[in-house]
C-alpha positions as CSV (number, residue, x, y, z in Angstrom):
1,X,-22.7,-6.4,-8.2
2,X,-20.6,-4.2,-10.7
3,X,-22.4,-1.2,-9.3
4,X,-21.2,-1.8,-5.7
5,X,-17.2,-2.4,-7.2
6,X,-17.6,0.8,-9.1
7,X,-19.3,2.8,-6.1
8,X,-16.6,1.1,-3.6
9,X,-13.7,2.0,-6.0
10,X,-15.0,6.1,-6.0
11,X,-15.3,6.1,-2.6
12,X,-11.8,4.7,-1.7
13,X,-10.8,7.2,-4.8
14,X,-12.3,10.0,-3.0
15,X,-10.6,9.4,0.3
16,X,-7.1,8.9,-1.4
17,X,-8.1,12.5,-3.2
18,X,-8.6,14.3,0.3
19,X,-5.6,12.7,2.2
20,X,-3.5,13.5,-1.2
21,X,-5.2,17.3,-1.0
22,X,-4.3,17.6,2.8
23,X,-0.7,16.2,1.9
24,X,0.1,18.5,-0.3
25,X,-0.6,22.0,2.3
26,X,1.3,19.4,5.0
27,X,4.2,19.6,2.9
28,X,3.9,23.1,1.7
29,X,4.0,23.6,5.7
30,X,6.9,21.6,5.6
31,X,8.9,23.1,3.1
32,X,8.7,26.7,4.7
33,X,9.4,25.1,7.9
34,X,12.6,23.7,6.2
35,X,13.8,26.5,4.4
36,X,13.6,29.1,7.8
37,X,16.1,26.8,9.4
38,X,18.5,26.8,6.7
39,X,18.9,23.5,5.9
40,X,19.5,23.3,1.7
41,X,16.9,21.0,0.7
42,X,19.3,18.2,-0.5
43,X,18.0,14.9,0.0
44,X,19.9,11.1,0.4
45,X,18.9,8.9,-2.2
46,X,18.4,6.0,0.5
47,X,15.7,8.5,2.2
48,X,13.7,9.0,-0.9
49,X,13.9,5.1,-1.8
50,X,12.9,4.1,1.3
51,X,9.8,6.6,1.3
52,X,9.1,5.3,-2.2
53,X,8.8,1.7,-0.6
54,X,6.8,2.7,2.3
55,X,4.5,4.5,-0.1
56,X,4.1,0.9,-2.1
57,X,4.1,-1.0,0.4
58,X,1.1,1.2,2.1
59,X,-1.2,1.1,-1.0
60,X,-0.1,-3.0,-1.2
61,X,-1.4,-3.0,2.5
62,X,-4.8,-1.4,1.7
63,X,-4.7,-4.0,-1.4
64,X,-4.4,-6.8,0.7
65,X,-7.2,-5.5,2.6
66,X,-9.9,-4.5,0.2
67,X,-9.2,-8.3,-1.2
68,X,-9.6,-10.3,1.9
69,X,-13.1,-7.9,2.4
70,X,-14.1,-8.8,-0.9
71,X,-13.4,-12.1,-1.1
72,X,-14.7,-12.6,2.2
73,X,-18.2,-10.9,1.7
74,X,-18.4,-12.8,-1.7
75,X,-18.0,-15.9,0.7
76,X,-20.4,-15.2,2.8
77,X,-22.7,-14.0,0.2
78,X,-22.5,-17.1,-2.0
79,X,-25.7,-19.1,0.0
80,X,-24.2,-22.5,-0.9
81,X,-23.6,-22.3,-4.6
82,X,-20.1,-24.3,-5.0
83,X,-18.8,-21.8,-8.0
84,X,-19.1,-18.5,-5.7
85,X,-18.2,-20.2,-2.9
86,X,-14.7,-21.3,-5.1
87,X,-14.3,-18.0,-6.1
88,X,-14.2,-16.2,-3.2
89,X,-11.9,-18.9,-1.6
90,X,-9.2,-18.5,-4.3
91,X,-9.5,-14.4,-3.8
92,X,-8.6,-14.6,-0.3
93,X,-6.0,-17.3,-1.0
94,X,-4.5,-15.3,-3.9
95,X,-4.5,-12.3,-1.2
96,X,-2.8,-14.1,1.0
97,X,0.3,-15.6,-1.4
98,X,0.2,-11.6,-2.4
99,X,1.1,-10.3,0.9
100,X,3.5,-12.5,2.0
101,X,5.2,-12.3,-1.4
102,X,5.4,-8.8,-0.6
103,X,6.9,-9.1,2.6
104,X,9.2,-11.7,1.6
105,X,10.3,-9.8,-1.2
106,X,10.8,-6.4,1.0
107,X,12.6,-8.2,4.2
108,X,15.2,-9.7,1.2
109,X,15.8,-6.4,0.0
110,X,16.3,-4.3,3.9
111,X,18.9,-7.5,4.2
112,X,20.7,-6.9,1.2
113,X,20.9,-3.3,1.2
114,X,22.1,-3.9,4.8
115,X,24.5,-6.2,4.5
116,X,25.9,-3.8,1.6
117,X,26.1,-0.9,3.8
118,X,27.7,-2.9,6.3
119,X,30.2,-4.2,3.6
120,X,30.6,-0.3,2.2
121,X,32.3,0.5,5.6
């Protein structure tokens, strides 16, 4: 079973390398293509925040994901023993109180940051 984690982990570790590679010339791209129209490169704090979130709340995503897979395959892979079957349930409910923590947690903060920028004005 630990073999299958570890080969599962360098697999999704080898498809974050290649998207992170092919990032990297898209935003070389980018920055040429933002530097022949003139614009000066200066960025609003809000925009990088909010790409920082999106970033987080992307991996969080693929998180949630990977533990519902895995804790529904140990489920269904447990043939009857109570302890697997008990284990797998309490991944896919700890998934669950994960993901909405999240988003519970994200849709306070977009209503605080809005209501302050509605305040600011």
């Amino acid at each position: 079973m630990l073999k299958k984690i570890i080969i599962c982990l360098a697999l999704i570790t080898l498809i974050f390398s290649a998207n992170l590679a092919l990032a990297s010339r898209f935003t070389e791209s980018l920055n040429k293509t933002i530097e022949d129209t003139g614009y000066s490169g200066e960025r609003d704090v809000n925009i990088i925040a909010g790409n920082i979130v999106q970033g987080v709340l992307g991996v969080l995503g693929i998180v949630f994901i990977v533990l519902l897979l895995y804790g529904g395959t140990t489920y269904m892979l447990a043939r009857g023993d109570a302890k697997k079957i008990e284990q797998a349930k309490n991944i896919i409910k700890y998934a669950v109180i994960g993901i909405v923590i999240i988003i519970v947690s994200y849709s306070l903060a977009y209503f605080i940051t809005t209501a302050l920028e509605l305040a600011a004005k």
